[in-house]
Structures are given as C-alpha cells and as structure tokens.
C-alpha positions as a Markdown table, in Angstrom:
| # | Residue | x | y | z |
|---|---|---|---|---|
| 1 | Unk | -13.0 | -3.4 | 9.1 |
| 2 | Unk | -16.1 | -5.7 | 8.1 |
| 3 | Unk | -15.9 | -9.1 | 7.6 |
| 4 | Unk | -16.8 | -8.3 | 4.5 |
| 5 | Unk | -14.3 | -5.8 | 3.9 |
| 6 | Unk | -12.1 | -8.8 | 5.5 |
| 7 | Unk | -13.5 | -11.4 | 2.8 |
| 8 | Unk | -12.7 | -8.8 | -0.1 |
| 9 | Unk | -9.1 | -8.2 | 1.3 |
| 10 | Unk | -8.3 | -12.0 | 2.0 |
| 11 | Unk | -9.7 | -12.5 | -2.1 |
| 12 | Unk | -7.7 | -9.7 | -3.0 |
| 13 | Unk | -4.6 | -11.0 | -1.3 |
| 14 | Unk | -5.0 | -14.6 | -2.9 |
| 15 | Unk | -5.5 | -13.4 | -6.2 |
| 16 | Unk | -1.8 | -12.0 | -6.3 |
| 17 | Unk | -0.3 | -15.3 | -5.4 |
| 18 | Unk | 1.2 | -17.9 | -7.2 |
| 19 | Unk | -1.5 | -20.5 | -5.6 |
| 20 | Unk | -4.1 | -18.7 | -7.7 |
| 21 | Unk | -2.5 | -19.0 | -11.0 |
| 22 | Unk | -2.4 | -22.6 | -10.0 |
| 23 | Unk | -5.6 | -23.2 | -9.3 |
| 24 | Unk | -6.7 | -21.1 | -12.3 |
| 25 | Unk | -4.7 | -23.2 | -14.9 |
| 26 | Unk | -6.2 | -26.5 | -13.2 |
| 27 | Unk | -9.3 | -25.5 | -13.4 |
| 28 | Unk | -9.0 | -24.2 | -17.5 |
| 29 | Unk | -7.3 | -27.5 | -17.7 |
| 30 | Unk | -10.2 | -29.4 | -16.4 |
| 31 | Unk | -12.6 | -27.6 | -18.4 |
| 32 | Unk | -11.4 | -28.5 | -22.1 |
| 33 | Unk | -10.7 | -31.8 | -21.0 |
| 34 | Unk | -14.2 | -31.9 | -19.7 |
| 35 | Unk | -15.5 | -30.8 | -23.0 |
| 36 | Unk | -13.2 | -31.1 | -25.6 |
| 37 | Unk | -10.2 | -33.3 | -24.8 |
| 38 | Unk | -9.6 | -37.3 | -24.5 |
| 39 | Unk | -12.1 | -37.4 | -21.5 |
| 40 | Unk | -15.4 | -35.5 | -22.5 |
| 41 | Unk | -18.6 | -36.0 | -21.8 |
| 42 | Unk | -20.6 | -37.4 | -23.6 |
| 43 | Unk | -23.1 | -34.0 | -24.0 |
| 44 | Unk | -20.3 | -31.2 | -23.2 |
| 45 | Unk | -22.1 | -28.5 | -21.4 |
| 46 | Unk | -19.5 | -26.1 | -22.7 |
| 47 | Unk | -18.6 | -27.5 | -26.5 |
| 48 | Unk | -15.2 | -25.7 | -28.0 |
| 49 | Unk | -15.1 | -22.7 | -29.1 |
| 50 | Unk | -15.9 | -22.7 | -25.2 |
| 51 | Unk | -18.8 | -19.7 | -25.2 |
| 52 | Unk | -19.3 | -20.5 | -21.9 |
| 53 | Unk | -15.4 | -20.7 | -20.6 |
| 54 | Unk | -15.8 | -17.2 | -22.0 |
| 55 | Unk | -18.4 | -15.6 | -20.4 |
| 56 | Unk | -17.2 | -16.7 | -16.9 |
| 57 | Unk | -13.6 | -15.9 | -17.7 |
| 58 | Unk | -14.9 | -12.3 | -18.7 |
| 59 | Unk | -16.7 | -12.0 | -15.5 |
| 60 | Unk | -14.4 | -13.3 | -13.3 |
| 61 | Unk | -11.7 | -10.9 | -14.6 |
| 62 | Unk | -14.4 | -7.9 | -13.4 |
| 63 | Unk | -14.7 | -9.3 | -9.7 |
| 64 | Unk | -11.0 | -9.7 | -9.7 |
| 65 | Unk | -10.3 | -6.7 | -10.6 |
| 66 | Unk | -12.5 | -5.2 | -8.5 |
| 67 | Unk | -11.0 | -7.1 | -5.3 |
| 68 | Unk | -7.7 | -6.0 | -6.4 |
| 69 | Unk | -8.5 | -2.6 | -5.9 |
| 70 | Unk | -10.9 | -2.9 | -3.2 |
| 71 | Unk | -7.3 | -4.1 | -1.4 |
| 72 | Unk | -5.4 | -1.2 | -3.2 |
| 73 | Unk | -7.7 | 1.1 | -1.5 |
| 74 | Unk | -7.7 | -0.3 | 1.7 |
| 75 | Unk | -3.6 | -0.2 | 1.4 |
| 76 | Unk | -3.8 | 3.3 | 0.3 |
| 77 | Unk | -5.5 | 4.4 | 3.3 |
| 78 | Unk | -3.4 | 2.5 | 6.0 |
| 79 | Unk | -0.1 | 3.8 | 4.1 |
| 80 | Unk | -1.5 | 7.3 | 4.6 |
| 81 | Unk | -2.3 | 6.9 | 8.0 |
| 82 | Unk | 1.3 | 5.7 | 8.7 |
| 83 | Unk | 2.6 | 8.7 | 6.9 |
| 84 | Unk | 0.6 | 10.7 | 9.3 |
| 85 | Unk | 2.0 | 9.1 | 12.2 |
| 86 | Unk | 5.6 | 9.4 | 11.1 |
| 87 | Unk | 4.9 | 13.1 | 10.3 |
| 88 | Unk | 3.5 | 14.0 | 13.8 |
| 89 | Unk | 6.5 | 11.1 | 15.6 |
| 90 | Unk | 9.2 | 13.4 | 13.5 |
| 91 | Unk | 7.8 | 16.7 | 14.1 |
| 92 | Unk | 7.7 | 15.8 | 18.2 |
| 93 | Unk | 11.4 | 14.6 | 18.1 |
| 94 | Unk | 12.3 | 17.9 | 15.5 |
| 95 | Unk | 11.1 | 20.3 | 18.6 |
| 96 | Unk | 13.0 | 17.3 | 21.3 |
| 97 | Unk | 16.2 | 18.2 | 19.5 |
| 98 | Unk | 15.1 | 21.8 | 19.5 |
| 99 | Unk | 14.8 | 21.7 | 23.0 |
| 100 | Unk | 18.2 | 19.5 | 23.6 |
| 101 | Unk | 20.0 | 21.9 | 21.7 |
| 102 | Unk | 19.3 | 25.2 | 23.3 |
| 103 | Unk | 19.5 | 23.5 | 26.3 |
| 104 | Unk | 23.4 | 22.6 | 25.3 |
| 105 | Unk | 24.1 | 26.2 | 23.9 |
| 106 | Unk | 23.2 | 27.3 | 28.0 |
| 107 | Unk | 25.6 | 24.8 | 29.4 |
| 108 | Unk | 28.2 | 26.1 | 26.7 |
| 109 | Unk | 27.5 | 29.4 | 27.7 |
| 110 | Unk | 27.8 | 28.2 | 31.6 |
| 111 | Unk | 31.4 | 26.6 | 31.2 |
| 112 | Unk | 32.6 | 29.6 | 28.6 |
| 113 | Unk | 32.5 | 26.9 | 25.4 |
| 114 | Unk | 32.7 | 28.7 | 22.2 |
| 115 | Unk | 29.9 | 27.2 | 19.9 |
| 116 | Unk | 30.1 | 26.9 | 15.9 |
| 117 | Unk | 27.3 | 28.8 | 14.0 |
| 118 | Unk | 25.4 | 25.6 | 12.9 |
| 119 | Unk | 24.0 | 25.2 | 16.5 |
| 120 | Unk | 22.4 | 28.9 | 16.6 |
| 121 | Unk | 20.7 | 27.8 | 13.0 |
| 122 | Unk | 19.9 | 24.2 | 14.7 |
| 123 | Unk | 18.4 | 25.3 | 17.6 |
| 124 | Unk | 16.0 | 27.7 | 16.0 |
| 125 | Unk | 12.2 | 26.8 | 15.5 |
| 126 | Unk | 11.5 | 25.0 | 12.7 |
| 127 | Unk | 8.6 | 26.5 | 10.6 |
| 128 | Unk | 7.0 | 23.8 | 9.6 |
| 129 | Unk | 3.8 | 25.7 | 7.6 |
| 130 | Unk | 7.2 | 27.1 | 5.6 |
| 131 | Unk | 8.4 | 23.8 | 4.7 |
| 132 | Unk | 4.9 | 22.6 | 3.6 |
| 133 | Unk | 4.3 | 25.5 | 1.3 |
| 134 | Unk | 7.8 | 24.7 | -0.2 |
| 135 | Unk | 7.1 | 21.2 | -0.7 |
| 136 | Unk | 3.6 | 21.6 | -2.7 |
| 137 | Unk | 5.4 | 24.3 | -4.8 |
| 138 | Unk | 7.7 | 21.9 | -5.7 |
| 139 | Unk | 5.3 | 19.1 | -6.4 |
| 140 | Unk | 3.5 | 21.8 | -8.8 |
C-alpha cells in the first residue's frame, strides 16, 4: 500500500471515531463564537448566516466521504482475499478428511469392523465445481 493509500486509510479510520465528532463540534463551536457569538471579532471573516461555514462544510462532507469509501474499498478487497484463503485452507483439510477417512474404512476392513453407510458417502470426493454451480443458482 502507498503512503498515500496509508494517509487516506488512517483519515478514513479517524473520521468513524468519536474523536472526530469532537473535534468537529469544537471547531463549529469556535467558528460562531468567532463570528457571531459574545467573543467576535471585530470584522467577522465569516458573518451569520455563515456562507462561508457553508461552503467548507459542503466540501468537507465530499472528501469525507470519499475517504470513507476509499477505506471501504480497501476493506472490501482484504475481506475477499481472506475469503479466498479460507476457501483454499477448507478445501485442503475437505480432501485431508477424505484421505483420513478412506484410510479408516481399510483398517476397518483389516480388523473385520462393520462400518455405517455415512462413511462410504464421507469418504467420497467432494465435487467442488458441483457445489459452486449450486451455490450461484441459489444466489440467482
């Protein structure tokens, strides 16, 4: 990742905390009193209605946005990429068990164990092209 990928993130992250609604009333705060309240300046750069307070409030709610989803994205993709992992980790321990399993049914059959059905049906390959197609048609 970039650092300015990074910076993005790190603005995206702050801008979901508590610490920024903080900092954002303060600073609203600061402004009317600035321009409007008991403590003005003498020439208000920003006189009420608060054009100004407007504009960069507008603005601000753009970039913001756009960092939000700048993270979103970036979240998207990692979550994906873990969901890729756990697919291939489960699909190596689905043919382990595979393997486990028709390994036990030749011990069984070595010491004369009678074995329940569910084992032949467990020990079977797993078609996993099959269980794809199955899960888009039910998504559709």
């Amino acid at each position: 990742m970039s650092a300015l990928q990074k910076s993005f993130h790190a603005v995206g992250w702050f801008v979901g905390t508590v610490y920024f609604i903080i900092l954002q009333c303060f600073c609203l705060v600061v402004w009317v009193v600035l321009n409007a309240g008991p403590l003005s300046l003498p020439s208000p750069f920003d006189p009420y209605p608060f054009p100004l307070l407007s504009a960069v409030l507008a603005l601000e709610a753009v970039l913001l946005t756009s960092f939000v989803l700048i993270r979103q994205s970036a979240n998207d993709l990692q979550s994906d990429r873990r969901n890729h992992l756990d697919l291939q980790i489960n699909l190596l321990a689905e043919e382990e068990a595979t393997a486990i399993l028709r390994l036990l049914r030749k011990v069984a059959e070595k010491l004369d164990v009678e074995e329940e059905q569910k084992v032949d049906v467990l020990a079977g390959e797993t078609n996993v092209e099959k269980i794809a197609q199955h899960i888009r048609a039910r998504e559709e």
